[in-house]
SEBA-37816 format. One record per residue (C-alpha): residue number from 1; x, y, z; residue in one letter. Coordinates in nm, 2 decimals. Layout:
BEGIN
+-----+--------+--------+--------+---+
!   k !   east !  north !     up ! r !
+-----+--------+--------+--------+---+
! NUM !      X !      Y !      Z ! A !
...
+-----+--------+--------+--------+---+
***
This chain:
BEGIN
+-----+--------+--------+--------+---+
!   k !   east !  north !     up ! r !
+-----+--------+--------+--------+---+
!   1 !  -7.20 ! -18.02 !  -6.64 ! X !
!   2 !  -6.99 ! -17.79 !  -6.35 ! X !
!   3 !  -6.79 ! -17.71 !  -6.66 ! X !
!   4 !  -7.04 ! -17.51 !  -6.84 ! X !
!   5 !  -7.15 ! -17.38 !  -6.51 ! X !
!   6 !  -6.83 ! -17.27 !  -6.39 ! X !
!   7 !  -6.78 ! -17.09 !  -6.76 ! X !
!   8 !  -7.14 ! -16.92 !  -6.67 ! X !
!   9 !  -7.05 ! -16.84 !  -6.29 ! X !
!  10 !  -6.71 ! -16.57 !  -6.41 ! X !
!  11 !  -6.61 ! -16.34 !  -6.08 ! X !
!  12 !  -6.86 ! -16.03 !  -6.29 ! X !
!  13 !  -7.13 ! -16.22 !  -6.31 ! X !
!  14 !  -7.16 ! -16.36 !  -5.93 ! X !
!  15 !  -7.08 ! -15.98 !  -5.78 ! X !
!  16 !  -7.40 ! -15.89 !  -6.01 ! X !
!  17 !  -7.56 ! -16.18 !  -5.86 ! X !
!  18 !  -7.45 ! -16.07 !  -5.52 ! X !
!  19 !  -7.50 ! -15.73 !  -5.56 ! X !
!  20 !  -7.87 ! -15.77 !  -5.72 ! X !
!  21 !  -7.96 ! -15.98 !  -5.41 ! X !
!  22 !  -7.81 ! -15.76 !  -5.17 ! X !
!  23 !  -8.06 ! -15.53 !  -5.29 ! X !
!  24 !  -8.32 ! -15.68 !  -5.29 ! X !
!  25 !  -8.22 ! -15.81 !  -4.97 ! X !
!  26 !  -8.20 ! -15.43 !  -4.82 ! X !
!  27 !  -8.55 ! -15.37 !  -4.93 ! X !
!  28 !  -8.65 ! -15.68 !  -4.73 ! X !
!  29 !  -8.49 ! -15.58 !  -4.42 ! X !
!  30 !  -8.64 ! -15.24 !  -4.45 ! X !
!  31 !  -9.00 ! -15.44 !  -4.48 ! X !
!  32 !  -8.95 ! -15.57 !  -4.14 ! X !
!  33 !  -8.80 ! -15.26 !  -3.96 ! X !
!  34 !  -9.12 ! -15.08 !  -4.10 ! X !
!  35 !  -9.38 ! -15.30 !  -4.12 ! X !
!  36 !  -9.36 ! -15.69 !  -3.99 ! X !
!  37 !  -9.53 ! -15.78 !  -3.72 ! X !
!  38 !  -9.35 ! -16.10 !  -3.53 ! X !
!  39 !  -9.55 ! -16.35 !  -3.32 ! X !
!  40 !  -9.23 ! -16.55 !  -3.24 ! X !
!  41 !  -9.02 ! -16.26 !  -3.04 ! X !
!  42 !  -9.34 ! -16.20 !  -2.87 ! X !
!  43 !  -9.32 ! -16.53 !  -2.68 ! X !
!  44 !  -8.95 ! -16.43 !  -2.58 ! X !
!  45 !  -9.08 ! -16.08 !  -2.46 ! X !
!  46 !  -9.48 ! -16.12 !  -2.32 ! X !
!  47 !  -9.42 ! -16.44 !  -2.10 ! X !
!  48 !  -9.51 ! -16.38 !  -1.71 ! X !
!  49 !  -9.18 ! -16.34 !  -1.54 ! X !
!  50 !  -9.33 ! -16.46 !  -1.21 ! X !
!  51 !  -9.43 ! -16.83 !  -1.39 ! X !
!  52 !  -9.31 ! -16.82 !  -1.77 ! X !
!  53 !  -9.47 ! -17.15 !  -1.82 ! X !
!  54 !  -9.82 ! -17.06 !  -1.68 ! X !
!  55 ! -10.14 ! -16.99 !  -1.92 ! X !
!  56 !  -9.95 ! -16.97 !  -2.23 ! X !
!  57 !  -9.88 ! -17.29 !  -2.27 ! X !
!  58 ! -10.06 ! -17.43 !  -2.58 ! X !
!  59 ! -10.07 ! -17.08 !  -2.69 ! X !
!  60 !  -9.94 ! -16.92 !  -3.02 ! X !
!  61 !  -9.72 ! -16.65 !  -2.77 ! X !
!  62 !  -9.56 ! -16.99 !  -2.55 ! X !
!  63 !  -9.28 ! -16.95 !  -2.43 ! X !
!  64 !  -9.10 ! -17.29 !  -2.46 ! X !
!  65 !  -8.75 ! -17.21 !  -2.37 ! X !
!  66 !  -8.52 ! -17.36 !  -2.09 ! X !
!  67 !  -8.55 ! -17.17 !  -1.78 ! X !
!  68 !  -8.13 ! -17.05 !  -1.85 ! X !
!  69 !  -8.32 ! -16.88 !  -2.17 ! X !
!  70 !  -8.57 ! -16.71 !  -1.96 ! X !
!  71 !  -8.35 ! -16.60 !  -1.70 ! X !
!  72 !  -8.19 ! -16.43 !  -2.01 ! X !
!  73 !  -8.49 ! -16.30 !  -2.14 ! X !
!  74 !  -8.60 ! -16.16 !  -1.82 ! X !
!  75 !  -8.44 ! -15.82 !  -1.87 ! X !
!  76 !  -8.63 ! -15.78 !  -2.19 ! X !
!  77 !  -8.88 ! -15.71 !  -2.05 ! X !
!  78 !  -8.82 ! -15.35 !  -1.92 ! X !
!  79 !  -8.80 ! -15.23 !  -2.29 ! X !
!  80 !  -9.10 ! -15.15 !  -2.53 ! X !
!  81 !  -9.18 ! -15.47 !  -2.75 ! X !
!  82 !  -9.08 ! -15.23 !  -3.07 ! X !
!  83 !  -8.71 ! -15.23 !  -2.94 ! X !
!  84 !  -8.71 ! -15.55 !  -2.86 ! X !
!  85 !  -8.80 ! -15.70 !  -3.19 ! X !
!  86 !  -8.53 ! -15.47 !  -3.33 ! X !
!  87 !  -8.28 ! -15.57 !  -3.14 ! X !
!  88 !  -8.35 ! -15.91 !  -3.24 ! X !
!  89 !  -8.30 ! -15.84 !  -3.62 ! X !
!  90 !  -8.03 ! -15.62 !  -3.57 ! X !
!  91 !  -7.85 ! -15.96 !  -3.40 ! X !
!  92 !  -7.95 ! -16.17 !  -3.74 ! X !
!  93 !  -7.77 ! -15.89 !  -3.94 ! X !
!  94 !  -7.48 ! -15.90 !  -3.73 ! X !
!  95 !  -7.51 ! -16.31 !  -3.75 ! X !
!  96 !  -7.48 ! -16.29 !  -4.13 ! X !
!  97 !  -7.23 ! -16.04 !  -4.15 ! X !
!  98 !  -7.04 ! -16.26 !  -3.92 ! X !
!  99 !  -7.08 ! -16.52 !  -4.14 ! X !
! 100 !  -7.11 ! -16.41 !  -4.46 ! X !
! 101 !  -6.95 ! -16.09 !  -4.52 ! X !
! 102 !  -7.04 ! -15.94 !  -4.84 ! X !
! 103 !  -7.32 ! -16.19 !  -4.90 ! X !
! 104 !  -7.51 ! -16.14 !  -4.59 ! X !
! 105 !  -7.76 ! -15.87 !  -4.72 ! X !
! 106 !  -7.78 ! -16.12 !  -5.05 ! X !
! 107 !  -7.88 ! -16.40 !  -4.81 ! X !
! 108 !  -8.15 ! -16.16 !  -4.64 ! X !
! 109 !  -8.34 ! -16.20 !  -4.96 ! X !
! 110 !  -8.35 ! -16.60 !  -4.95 ! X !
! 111 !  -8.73 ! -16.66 !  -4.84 ! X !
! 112 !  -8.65 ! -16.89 !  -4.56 ! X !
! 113 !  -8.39 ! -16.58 !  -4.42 ! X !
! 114 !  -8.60 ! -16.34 !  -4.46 ! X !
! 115 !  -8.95 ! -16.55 !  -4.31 ! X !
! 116 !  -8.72 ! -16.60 !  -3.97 ! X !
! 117 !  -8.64 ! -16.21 !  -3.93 ! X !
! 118 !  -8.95 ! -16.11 !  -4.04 ! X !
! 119 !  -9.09 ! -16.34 !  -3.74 ! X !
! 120 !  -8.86 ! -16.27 !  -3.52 ! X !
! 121 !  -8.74 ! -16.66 !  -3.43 ! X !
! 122 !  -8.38 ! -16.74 !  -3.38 ! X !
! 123 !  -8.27 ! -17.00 !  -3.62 ! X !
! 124 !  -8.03 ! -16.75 !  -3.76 ! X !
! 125 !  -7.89 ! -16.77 !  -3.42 ! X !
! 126 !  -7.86 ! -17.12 !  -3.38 ! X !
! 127 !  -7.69 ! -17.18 !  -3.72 ! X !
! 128 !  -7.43 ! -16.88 !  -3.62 ! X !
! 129 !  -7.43 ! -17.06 !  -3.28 ! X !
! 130 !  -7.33 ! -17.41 !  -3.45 ! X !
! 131 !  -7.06 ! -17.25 !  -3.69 ! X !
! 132 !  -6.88 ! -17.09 !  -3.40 ! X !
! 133 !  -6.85 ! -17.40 !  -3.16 ! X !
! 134 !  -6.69 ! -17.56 !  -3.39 ! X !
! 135 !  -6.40 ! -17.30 !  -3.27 ! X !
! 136 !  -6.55 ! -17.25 !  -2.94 ! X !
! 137 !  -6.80 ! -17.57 !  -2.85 ! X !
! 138 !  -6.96 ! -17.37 !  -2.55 ! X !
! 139 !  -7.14 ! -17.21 !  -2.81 ! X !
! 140 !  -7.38 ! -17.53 !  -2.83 ! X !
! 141 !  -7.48 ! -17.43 !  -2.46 ! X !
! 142 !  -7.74 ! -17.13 !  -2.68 ! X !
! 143 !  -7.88 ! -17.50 !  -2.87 ! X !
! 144 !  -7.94 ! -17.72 !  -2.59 ! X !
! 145 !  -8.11 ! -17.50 !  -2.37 ! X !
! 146 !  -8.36 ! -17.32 !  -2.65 ! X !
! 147 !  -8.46 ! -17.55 !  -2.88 ! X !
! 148 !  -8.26 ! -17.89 !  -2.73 ! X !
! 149 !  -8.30 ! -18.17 !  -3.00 ! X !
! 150 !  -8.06 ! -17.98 !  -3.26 ! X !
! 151 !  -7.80 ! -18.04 !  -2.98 ! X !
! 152 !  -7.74 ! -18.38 !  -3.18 ! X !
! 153 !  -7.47 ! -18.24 !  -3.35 ! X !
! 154 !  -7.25 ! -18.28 !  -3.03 ! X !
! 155 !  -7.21 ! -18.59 !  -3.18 ! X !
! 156 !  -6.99 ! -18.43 !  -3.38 ! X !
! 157 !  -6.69 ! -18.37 !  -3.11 ! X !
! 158 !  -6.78 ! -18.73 !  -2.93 ! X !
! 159 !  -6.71 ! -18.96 !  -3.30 ! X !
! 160 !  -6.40 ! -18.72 !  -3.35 ! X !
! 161 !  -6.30 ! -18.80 !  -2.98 ! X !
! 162 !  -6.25 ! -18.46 !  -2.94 ! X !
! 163 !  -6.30 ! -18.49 !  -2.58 ! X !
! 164 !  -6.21 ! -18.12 !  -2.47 ! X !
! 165 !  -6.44 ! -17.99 !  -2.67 ! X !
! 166 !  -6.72 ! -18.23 !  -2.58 ! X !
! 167 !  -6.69 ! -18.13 !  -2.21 ! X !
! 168 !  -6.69 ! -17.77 !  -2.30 ! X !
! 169 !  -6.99 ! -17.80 !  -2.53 ! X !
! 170 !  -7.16 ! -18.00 !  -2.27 ! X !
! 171 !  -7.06 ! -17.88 !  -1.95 ! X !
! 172 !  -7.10 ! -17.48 !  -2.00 ! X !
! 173 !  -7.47 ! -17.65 !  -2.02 ! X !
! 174 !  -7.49 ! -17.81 !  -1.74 ! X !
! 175 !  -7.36 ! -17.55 !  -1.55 ! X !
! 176 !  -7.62 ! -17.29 !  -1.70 ! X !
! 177 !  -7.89 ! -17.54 !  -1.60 ! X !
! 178 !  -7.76 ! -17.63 !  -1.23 ! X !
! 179 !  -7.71 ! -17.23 !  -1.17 ! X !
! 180 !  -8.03 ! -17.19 !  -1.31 ! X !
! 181 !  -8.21 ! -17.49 !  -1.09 ! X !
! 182 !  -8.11 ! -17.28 !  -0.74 ! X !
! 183 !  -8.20 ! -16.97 !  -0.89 ! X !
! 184 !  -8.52 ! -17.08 !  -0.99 ! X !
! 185 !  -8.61 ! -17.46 !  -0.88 ! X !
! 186 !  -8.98 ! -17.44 !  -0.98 ! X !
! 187 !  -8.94 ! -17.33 !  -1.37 ! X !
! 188 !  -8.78 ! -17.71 !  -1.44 ! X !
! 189 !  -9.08 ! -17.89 !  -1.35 ! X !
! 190 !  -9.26 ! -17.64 !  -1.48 ! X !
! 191 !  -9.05 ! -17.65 !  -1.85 ! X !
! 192 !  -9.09 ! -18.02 !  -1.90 ! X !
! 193 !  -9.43 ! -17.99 !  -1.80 ! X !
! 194 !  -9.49 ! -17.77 !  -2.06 ! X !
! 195 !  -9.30 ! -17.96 !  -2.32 ! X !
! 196 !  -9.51 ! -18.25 !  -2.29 ! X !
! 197 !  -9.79 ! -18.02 !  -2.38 ! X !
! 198 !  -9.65 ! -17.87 !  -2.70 ! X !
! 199 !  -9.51 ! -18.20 !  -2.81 ! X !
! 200 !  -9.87 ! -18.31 !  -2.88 ! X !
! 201 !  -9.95 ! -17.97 !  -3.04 ! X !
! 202 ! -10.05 ! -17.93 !  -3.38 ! X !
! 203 !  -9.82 ! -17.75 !  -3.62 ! X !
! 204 ! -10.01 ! -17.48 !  -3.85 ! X !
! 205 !  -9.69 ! -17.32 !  -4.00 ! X !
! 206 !  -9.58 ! -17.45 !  -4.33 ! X !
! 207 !  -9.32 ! -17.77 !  -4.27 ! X !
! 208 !  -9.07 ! -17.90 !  -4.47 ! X !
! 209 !  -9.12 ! -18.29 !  -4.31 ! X !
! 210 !  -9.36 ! -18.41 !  -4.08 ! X !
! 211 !  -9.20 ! -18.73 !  -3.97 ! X !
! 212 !  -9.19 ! -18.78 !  -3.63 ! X !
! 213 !  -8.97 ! -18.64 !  -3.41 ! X !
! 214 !  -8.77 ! -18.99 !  -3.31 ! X !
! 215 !  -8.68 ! -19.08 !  -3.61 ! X !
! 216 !  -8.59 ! -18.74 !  -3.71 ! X !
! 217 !  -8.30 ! -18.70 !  -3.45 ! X !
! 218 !  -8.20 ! -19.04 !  -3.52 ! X !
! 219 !  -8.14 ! -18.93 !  -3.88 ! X !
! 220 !  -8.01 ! -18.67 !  -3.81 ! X !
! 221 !  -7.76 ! -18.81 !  -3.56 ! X !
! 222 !  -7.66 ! -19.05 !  -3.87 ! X !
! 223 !  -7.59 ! -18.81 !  -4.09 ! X !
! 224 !  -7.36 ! -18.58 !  -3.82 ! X !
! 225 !  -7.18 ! -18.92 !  -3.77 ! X !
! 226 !  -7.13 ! -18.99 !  -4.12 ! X !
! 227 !  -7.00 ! -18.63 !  -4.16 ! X !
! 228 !  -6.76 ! -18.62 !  -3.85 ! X !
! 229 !  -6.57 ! -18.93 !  -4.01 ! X !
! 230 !  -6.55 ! -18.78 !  -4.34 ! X !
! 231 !  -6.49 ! -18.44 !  -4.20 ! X !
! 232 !  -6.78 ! -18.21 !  -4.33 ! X !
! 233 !  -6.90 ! -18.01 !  -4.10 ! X !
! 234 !  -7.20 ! -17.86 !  -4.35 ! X !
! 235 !  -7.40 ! -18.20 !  -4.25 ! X !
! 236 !  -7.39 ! -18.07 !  -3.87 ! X !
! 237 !  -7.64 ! -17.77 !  -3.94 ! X !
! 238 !  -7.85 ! -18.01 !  -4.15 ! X !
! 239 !  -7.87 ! -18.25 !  -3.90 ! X !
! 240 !  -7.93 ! -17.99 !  -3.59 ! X !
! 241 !  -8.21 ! -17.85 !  -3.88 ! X !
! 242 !  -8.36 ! -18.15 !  -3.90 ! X !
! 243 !  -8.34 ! -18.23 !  -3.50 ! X !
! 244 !  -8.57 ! -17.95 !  -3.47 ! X !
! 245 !  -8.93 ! -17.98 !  -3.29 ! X !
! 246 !  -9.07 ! -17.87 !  -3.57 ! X !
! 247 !  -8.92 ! -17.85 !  -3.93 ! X !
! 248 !  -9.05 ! -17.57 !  -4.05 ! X !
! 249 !  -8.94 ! -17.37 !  -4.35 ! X !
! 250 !  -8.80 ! -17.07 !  -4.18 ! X !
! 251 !  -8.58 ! -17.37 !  -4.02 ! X !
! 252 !  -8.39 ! -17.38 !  -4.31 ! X !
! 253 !  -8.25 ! -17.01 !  -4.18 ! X !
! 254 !  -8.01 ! -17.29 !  -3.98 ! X !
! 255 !  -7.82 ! -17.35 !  -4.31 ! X !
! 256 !  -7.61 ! -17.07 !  -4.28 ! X !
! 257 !  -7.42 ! -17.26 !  -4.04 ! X !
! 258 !  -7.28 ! -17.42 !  -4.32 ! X !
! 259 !  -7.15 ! -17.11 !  -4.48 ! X !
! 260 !  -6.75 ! -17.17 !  -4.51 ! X !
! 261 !  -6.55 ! -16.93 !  -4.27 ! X !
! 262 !  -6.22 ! -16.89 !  -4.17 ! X !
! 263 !  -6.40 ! -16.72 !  -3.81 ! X !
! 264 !  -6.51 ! -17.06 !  -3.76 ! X !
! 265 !  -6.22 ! -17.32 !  -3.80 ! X !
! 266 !  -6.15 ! -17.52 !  -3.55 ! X !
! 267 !  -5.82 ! -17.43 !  -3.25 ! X !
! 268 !  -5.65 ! -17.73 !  -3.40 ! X !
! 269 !  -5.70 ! -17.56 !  -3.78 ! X !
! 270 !  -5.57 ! -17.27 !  -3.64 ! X !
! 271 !  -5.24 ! -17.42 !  -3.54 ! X !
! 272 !  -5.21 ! -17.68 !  -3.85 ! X !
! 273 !  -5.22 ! -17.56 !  -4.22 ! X !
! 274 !  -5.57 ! -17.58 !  -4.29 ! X !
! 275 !  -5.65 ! -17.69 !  -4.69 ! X !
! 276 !  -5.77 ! -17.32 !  -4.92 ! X !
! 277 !  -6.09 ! -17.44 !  -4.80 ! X !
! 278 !  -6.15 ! -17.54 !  -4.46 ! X !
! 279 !  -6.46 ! -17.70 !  -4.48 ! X !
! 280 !  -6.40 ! -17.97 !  -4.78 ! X !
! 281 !  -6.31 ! -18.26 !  -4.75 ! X !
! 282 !  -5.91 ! -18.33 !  -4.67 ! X !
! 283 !  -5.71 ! -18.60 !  -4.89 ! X !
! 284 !  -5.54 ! -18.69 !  -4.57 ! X !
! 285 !  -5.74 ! -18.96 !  -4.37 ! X !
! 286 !  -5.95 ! -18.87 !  -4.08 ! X !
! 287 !  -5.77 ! -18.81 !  -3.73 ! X !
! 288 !  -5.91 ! -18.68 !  -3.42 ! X !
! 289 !  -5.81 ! -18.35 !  -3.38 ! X !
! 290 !  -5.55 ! -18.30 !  -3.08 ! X !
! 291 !  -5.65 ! -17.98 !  -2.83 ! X !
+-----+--------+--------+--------+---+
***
């Protein structure tokens, strides 16, 4: 059956697949410049900079991001809301130009892309984010401290024994959090706090699964071990898709993670002789990589 497909699929035919999309995706992201409205940035811009974790908890605008991601949003909030939802768009665009090249305006018009600009959440982000640390693992730090259960796929480095990386994924983290702890000692409490409140909350959005949350992070951790021992990376944005709080369908914006890229090969596929495509799976059998 690929046969056929492939016949189908000639080099004309995909650019007038591409190019159809792309339009279709430029009218989308001239939708949201002119006329979406997103909750989700609203959380990262309306939250009370003197308690970010006060009366909005259990609200639609809640901001429930580590106190590192506050810190970070804190500036934000000098600049009109219109600018800052921008801003945030214009960082998806640059995310799937990053990633994707000439298909990023095609990708703008999958639903699931478009739903997560249009609302102004970050899963465009955190797939970009995943991609990249697999060339520079301190990337993962922009994971663990928004949405935190995605941060499975650190597995990734620790099955590999890629140990250098590990520390470097992990530890940028830990730093963030302890500089963030003696900057501001009360948000923590406060965070956790407020994550035991949302956990319990009652998801209105359209989901892809509502299994619970355990068993969907131990899943997912299955499937980033099964895929660092036969080296594909795609199953690490699954995984960190499936990790998430909630699974919902603008989620799936995390898939373009799994784009292949030569920007995001590893240091040791860098220095080696990669195969054409970096991201299938190698004939050789699986070694750790050496930093």
């Amino acid at each position: 059956m690929a046969a056929p497909l492939v016949r189908l699929l000639t080099p004309i035919r995909v650019r007038a697949i591409r190019d159809g999309l792309s339009v279709l995706g430029a009218i989308a992201l001239v939708w949201v410049v002119l006329y979406a409205h997103p909750d989700d940035v609203r959380a990262y811009w309306s939250f009370s900079p003197a308690d970010p974790y006060g009366s909005s908890v259990g609200s639609a605008n809640a901001f429930l991001y580590s106190p590192v991601a506050a810190l970070v949003a804190l500036p934000f909030h000098v600049l009109p809301f219109e600018v800052v939802r921008l801003l945030l768009a214009v960082a998806d665009v640059a995310c799937l130009l990053y990633l994707a090249r000439s298909w990023a305006f095609a990708l703008l018009a999958l639903p699931p892309v478009f739903a997560d600009v249009a609302a102004g959440n970050i899963h465009i982000l955190l797939g970009t984010a995943i991609a990249v640390g697999f060339r520079y693992p301190a990337t993962w730090a922009f994971v663990l401290l928004t949405k935190v259960t995605p941060g499975v796929g650190v597995l990734w480095f620790a099955v590999r024994r890629e140990w250098r990386a590990l520390v470097a994924a992990v530890g940028v983290t830990v730093a963030l959090a302890l500089g963030s702890a003696v900057l501001v000692p009360g948000w923590w409490p406060a965070w956790i706090a407020s994550l035991r409140v949302s956990t319990g909350a009652v998801v209105t959005a359209p989901v892809i699964t509502n299994a619970p949350l355990l068993l969907r992070v131990a899943t997912a951790a299955a499937i980033v071990t099964w895929g660092a021992l036969t080296d594909r990376r795609w199953t690490v944005p699954l995984a960190a898709m499936l990790a998430l709080p909630a699974v919902w369908v603008m989620g799936s914006a995390m898939l373009v993670g799994a784009i292949p890229s030569p920007r995001t090969r590893s240091v040791a596929e860098h220095a080696g002789s990669p195969a054409p495509n970096a991201w299938e799976r190698r004939p050789r059998p699986w070694r750790p990589h050496v930093f």
